[in-house]
N, C-alpha and C positions, 0 to 999 in steps of 0.2 A: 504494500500500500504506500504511494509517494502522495505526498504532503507538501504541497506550494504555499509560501507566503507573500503576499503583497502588500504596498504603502500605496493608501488610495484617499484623496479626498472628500469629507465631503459637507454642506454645507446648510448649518441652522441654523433657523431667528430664532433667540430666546430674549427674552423680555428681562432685563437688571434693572433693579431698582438701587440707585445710589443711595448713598445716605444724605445728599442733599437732597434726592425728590423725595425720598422719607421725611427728613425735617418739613419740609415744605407743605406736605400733607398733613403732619401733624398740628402743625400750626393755624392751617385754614377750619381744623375742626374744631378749635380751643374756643371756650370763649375768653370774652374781653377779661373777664376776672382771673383764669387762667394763662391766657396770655402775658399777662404783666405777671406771675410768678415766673414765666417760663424765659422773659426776657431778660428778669432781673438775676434770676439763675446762670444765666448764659454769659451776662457783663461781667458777671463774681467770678467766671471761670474763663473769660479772655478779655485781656489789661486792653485790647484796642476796640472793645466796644462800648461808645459811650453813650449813654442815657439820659434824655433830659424827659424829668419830671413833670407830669402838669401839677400834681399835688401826690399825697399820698396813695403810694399804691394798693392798699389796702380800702382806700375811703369807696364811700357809698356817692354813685354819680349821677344815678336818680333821685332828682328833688322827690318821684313823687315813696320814694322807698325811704325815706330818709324819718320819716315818722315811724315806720316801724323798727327800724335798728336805732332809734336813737338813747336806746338807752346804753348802745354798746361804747365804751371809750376805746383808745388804741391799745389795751392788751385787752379787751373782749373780742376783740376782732381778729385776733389770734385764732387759730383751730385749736382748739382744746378736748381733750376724751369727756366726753357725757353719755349714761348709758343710754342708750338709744330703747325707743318705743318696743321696737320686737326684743331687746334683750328682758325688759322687765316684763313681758309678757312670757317668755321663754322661764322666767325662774318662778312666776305664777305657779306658770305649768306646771314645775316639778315639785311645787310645795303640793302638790294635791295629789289625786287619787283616779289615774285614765289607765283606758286599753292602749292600744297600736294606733286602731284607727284614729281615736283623740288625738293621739300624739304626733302624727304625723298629717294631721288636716291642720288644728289650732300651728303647728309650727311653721305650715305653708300658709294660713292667715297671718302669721306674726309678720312673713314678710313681705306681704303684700297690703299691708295698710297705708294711708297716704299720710302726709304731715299734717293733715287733721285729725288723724284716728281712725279715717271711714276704710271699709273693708271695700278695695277697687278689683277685686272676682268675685266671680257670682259663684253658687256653690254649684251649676252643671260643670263650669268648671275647673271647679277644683275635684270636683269626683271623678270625672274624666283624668286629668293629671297626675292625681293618686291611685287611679283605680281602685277606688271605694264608689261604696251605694250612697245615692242622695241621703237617705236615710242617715246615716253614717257622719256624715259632715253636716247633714241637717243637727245633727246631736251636739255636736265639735261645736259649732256655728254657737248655741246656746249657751257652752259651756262657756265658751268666749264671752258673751254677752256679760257675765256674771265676775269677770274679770275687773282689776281695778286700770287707770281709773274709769270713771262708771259713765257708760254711752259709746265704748270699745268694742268697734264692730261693726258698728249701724252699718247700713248700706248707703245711706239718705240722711241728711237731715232730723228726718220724720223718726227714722227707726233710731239715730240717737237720743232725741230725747225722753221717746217714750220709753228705752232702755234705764235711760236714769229715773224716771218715773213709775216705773214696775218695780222699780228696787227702792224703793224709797215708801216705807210704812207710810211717815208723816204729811204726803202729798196730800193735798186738799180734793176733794171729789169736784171730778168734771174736768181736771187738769187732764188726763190720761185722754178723754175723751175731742177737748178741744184741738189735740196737738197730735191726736189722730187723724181728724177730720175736718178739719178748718185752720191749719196750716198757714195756707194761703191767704185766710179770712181774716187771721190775726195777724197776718204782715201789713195788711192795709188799713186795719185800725177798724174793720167791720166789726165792732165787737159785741153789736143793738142783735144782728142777726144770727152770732152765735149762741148771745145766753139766748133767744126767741127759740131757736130752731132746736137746740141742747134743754130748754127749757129749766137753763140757770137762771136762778135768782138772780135778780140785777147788783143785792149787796154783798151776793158772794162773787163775783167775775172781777175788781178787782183785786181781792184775796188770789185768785185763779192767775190773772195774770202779772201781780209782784213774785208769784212765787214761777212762774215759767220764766222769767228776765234771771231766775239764777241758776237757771242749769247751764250746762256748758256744751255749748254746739262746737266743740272742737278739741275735745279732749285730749287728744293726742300733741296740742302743741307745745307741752308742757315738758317732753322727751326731744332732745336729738336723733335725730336720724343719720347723717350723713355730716359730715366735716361741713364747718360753714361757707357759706361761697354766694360771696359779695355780689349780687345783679347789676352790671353794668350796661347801660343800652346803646345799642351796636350805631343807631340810625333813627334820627327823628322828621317824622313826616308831618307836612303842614302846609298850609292853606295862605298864599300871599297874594293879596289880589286876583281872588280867584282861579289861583296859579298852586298848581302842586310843586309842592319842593322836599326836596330829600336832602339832610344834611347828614352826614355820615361823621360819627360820633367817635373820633381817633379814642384806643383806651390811654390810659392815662401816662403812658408810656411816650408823650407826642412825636419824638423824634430821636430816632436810632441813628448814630452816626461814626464815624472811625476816629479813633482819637488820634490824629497827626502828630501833634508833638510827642508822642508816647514812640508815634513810631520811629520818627526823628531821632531821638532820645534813644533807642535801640540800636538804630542802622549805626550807629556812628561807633560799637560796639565793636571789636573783633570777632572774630570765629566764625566756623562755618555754621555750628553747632546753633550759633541764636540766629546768624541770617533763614535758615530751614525753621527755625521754631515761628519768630515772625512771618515768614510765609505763609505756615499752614493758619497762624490763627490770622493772617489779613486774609484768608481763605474764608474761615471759617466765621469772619464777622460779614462778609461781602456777602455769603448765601445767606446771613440770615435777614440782611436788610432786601435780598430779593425775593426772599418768601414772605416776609411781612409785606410786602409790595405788593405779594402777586394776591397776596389775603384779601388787603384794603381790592382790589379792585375787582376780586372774581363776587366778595362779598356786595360789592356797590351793585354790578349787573346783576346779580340775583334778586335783590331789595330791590330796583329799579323796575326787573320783569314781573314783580312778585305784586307789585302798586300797578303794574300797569295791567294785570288781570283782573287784580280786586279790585279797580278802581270804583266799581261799584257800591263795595263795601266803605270805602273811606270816606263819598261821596252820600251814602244814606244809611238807613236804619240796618239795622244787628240781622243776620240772614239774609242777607245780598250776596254772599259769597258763591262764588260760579265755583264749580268743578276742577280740580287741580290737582296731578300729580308729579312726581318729579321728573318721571320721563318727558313729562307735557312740557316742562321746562328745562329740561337739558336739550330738548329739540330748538326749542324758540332759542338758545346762547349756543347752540353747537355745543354743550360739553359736554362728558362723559355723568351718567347719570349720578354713579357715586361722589363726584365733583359736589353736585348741589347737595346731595346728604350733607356731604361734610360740612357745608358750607351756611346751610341753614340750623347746623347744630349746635343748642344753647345759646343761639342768638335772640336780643330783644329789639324791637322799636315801639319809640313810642310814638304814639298817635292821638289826634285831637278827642281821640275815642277810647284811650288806655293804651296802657304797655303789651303787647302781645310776642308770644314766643314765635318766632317764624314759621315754626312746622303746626301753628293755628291755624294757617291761610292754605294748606293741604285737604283734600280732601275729595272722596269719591262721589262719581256721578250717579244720577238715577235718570234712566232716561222718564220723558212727560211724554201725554198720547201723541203728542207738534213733533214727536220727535227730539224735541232740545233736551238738555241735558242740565239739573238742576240737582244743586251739591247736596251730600248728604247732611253737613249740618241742618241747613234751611228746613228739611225734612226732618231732623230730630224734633228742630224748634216748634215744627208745625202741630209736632205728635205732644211733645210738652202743653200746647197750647190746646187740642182738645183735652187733651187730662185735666187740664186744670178747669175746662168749665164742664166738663162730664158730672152727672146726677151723680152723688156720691154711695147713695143708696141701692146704686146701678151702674156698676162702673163698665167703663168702654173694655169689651177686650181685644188681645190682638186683633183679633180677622174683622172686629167690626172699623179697629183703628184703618188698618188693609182698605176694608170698602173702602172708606169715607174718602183716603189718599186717592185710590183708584178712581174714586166719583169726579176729584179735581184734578184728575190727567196726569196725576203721579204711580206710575207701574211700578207694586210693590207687591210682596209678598207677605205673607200674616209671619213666617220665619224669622223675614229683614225686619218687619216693625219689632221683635220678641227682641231680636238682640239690640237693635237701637233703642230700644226702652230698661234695657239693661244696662246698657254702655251710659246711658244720662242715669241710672241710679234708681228708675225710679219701680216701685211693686208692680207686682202683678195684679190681674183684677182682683182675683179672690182673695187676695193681703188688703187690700185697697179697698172694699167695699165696705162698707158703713153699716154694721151692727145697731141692730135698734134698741131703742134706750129706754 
């Protein structure tokens, strides 16, 4: 058996990623509050990067955020360890007495709670997830409820307070009942129609409601969740002359630049050894002011395409929002789609209408019977809005919510309204319907 060898060419694309277009991508996904650690980091480790300040890198840059941190000074603004909501929830757990299932549904609620407390999955699916019976996390679900502090869980609003109110002996009668089914009635101050229709006394209603102004519709804010992280806004939209304007909100980092006399101050050195050390770091200062460059501007055209789709929304009332996803917008800028992920991520602007996270102005189409295609928020809003004036005695469910969409040219399914009425928080009809009194 003879055996020939040969030297042969031959020829692949393979795709490398440097580690400047690594940097570069990681920077376009920071936000402004970690950007500025990540710059200041970066100056501390190369003498030719200098930094000029707008103020403290740590400060709150949202006047309209500035109320609520303001009790922090400059070492509260520090990240500091605080046990976090799901840890005290976690050592609850073990002070007590569960099976398996308990302990593996309440531990997958511990950390799916939000910075309010409210429980943000529903329990099809966390039983799905765990492969446990509704029943099962239905159990979990209660045993939660009963955890401190008290209104841990809810799903809503609704189910927090009546949480602290089922726990609570000394509750005044009618309080359980008001805050089940007139919600809504007592945000607007109807309070003739709740004691009529409740058939409370007029001198007990406000005993009823001094004592609902002291439970706490946010229990959870009382724990840490997550290392603190300053909300800085990316980009402020506004209204001049009937003129839209976008002002792009540098972080407080305003200007990156090479420190010359430093290098000066080097070159004039001996050795081969610092001229190669200077190199790599005038290298290594020059790619970072090109990805911060390339930040500021890929972030500008996305803010810019992003106003000019909603332009509807900035221009009128809350549900104007048209349909948008981010392929829909790396087509309109030619970029790669993961481009706009990164680039819409933990970003803010604010607007004559509030500060909104960028990945707000996302969202899926429903086609109408015209044909056109009309965003999924607008249709959450619309579902929020028969619930709220639905007979409470008689509550709308899914497939009737379904018709009524269908009736006004919106093609929905009784499925899609079950998870968007899920996804806004809000019960079911048989939780929802009003118990006679």
């Amino acid at each position: 058996m003879n055996m020939t060898y040969s030297l042969s060419q031959e020829q692949h694309i393979k795709l490398y990623m440097t580690p400047e277009l690594k940097q570069s991508i990681h920077i376009l996904q920071l936000s402004s509050a970690e950007l500025n650690a990540y710059v200041q980091e970066r100056a501390s480790e190369n003498p030719l990067i200098e930094v000029e300040w707008k103020q403290d890198p740590f400060s709150i840059k949202s006047k309209r955020f500035n109320e609520k941190y303001s009790h922090l000074d400059s070492l509260g603004s520090l990240a500091v360890h605080v046990d976090t909501l799901e840890d005290w929830i976690m050592q609850q757990l073990r002070m007590t007495s569960y099976n398996l299932a308990e302990f593996k549904a309440i531990s997958y609620f511990a950390g799916n709670l939000n910075d309010a407390g409210y429980l943000a999955i529903t329990v099809e699916e966390t039983a799905k997830a765990l492969h446990l019976t509704y029943d099962d996390v239905e159990n979990a679900l209660a045993k939660l409820h009963t955890f401190d502090p008290a209104g841990i869980g809810g799903r809503d609003l609704q189910e927090c307070l009546t949480i602290q109110i089922k726990r609570d002996e000394d509750a005044p009668v009618g309080a359980l009942e008001v805050v089940t089914y007139y919600l809504s009635e007592l945000a607007k101050g109807k309070y003739d129609k709740i004691s009529k229709e409740l058939d409370i006394n007029e001198k007990n209603m406000p005993k009823i409601l001094d004592y609902i102004r002291t439970l706490n519709p946010r229990p959870g804010l009382g724990y840490g969740r997550h290392e603190k992280e300053n909300i800085v806004v990316d980009a402020e939209v506004s209204f001049a002359n009937n003129n839209l304007v976008i002002e792009m909100k540098r972080s407080t980092c305003s200007k990156v630049t090479i420190n010359r006399e430093y290098v000066d101050l080097v070159k004039s050195a001996q050795g081969e050894e610092v001229a190669s050390y200077i190199q790599d770091q005038m290298k290594s200062a020059q790619w970072l002011i090109r990805s911060l460059e390339y930040r500021n501007d890929t972030l500008f055209k996305v803010i810019y395409a992003i106003v000019q789709e909603q332009m509807a929304f900035f221009e009128g009332e809350d549900g104007n929002l048209r349909p948008m996803n981010l392929r829909h917008l790396s087509d309109t800028l030619s970029i790669h789609e993961s481009t706009v992920s990164r680039a819409i991520k933990n970003k803010f602007i604010d607007t004559p209408r509030g500060i909104y996270e960028l990945k707000y102005f996302f969202s899926n189409g429903i086609q109408t019977a015209k044909g056109e295609d009309i965003s999924s928020r607008a249709v959450k809003s619309t579902i929020r809005a028969y619930i709220h004036e639905e007979d409470k005695r008689k509550p709308l469910s899914d497939q009737i919510i379904a018709n009524m969409l269908q009736k006004s040219g919106i093609e929905i399914s009784r499925r899609t309204v079950a998870k968007y009425r899920e996804e806004e928080k809000i019960l079911s009809s048989s939780l929802r319907k009003m118990k006679a009194i």
